[in-house]
N, C-alpha and C positions, 0 to 999 in steps of 0.2 A: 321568331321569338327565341331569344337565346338562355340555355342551360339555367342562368343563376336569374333569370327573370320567371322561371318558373316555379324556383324556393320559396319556402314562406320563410321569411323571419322570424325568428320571435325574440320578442324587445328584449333587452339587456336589462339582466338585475344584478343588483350589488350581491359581490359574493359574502357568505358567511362568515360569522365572526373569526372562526377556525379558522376557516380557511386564509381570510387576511391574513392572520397571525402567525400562519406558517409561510407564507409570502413574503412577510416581513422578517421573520426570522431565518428565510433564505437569501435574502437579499441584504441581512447582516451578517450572514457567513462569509457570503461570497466578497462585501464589501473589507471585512478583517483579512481577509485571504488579499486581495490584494495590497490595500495599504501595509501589510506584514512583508509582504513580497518585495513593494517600493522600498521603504526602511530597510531590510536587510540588505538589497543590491546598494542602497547609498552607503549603509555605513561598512560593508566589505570592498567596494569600489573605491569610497574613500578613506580607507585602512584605518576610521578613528577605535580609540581605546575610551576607557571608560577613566576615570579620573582614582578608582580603587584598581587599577591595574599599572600604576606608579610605575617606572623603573629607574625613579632616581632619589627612593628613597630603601 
């Protein structure tokens, strides 16, 4: 008989409303963390300017 055939399980319950919510709110950090990340390497990679940063007028 091997080690994890002698665990009991116990069934899976959905986690708490919190708890979700801080799951979700980490997983929207980390999501703005990236796509901020993406967006700045393009518009420094691709050396764009903003259209109020003129210099031909």
């Amino acid at each position: 008989m091997s080690a994890s055939a002698s665990v009991i399980e116990s069934p899976l319950r959905a986690p708490s409303l919190r708890r979700w919510l801080a799951a979700m709110l980490y997983e929207a950090m980390i999501l703005f963390g990236v796509i901020f990340l993406a967006a700045y390497l393009f518009s420094t990679l691709s050396q764009s300017a903003t259209a109020s940063c003129s210099t031909t007028g």
